[in-house]
DRENDO-1510 file (C-alpha; in Angstrom, 1 decimal, always signed):
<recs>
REC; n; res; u; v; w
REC; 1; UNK; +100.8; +129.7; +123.6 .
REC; 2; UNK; +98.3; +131.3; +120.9 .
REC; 3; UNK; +95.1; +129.5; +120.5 .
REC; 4; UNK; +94.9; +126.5; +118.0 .
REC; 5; UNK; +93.1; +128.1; +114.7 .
REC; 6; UNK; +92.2; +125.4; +111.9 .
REC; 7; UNK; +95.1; +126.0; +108.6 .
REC; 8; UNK; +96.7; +123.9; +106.4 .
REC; 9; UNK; +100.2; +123.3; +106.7 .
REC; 10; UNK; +101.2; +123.9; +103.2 .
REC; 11; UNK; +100.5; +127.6; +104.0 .
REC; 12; UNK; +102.8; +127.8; +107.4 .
REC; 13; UNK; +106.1; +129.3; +107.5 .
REC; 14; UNK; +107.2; +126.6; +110.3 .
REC; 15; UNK; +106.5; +123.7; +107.4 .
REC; 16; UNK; +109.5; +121.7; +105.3 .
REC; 17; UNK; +107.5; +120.7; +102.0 .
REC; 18; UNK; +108.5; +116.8; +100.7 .
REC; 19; UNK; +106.8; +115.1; +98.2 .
REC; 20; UNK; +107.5; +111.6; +96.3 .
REC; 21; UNK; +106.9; +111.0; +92.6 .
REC; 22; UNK; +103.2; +112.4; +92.1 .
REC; 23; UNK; +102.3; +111.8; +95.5 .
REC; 24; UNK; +100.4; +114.6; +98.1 .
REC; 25; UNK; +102.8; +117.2; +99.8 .
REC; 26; UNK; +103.7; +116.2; +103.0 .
REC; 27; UNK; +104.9; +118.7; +106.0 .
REC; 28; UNK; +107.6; +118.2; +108.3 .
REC; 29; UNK; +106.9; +120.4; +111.0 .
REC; 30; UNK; +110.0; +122.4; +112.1 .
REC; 31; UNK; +108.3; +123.9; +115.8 .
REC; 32; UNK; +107.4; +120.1; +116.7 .
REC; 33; UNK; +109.4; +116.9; +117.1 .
REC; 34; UNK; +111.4; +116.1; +113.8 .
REC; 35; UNK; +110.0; +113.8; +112.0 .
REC; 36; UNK; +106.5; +114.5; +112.5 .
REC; 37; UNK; +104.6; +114.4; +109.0 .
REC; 38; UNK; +101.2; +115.4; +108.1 .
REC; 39; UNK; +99.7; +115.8; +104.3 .
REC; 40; UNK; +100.2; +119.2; +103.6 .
REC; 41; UNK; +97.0; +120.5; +102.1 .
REC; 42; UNK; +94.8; +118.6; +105.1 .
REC; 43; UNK; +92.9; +121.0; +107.4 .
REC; 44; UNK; +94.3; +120.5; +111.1 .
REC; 45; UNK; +94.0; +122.7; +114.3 .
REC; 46; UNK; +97.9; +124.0; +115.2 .
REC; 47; UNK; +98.6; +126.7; +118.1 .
REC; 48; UNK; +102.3; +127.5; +115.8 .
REC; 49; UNK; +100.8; +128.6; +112.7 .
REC; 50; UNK; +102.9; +131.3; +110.7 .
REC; 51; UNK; +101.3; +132.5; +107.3 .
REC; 52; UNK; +104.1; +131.9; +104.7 .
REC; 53; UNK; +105.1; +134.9; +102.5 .
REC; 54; UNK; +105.0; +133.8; +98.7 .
REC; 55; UNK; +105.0; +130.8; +97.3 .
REC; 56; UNK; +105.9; +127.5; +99.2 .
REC; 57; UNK; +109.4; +125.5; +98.2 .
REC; 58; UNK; +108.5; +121.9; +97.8 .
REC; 59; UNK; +111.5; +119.1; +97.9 .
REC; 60; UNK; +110.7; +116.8; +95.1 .
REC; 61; UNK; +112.3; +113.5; +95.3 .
REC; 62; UNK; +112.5; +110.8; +92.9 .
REC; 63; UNK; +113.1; +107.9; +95.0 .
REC; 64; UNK; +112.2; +106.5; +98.1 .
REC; 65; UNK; +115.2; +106.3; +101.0 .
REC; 66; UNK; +116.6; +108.9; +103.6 .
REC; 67; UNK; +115.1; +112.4; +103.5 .
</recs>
């Protein structure tokens, strides 16, 4: 395992971008457990950081229910 640098998620590879209305972007991490969420611009220590290429894809949705 690589050692844990400090990153933001919104910049990984490994993160599924959500965000409701005009709330933060959250991350649902794709290496960990499903369903684990973290606000995506947050700084946060992570061992499975891959820089993203481009620009990031965020799901907008315009209700609240099953993602």
């Amino acid at each position: 395992m690589a050692d844990k640098q400090l990153i933001r998620c919104m910049d990984c590879r490994n993160a599924a971008l959500l965000q409701w209305f005009d709330n933060p972007v959250v991350a649902e991490c794709t290496k960990r457990v499903f369903g684990h969420r973290f606000v995506a611009a947050s700084n946060r220590f992570c061992a499975d950081f891959g820089k993203r290429g481009g620009k990031p894809l965020i799901k907008h949705y315009s209700h609240y229910g099953k993602t």
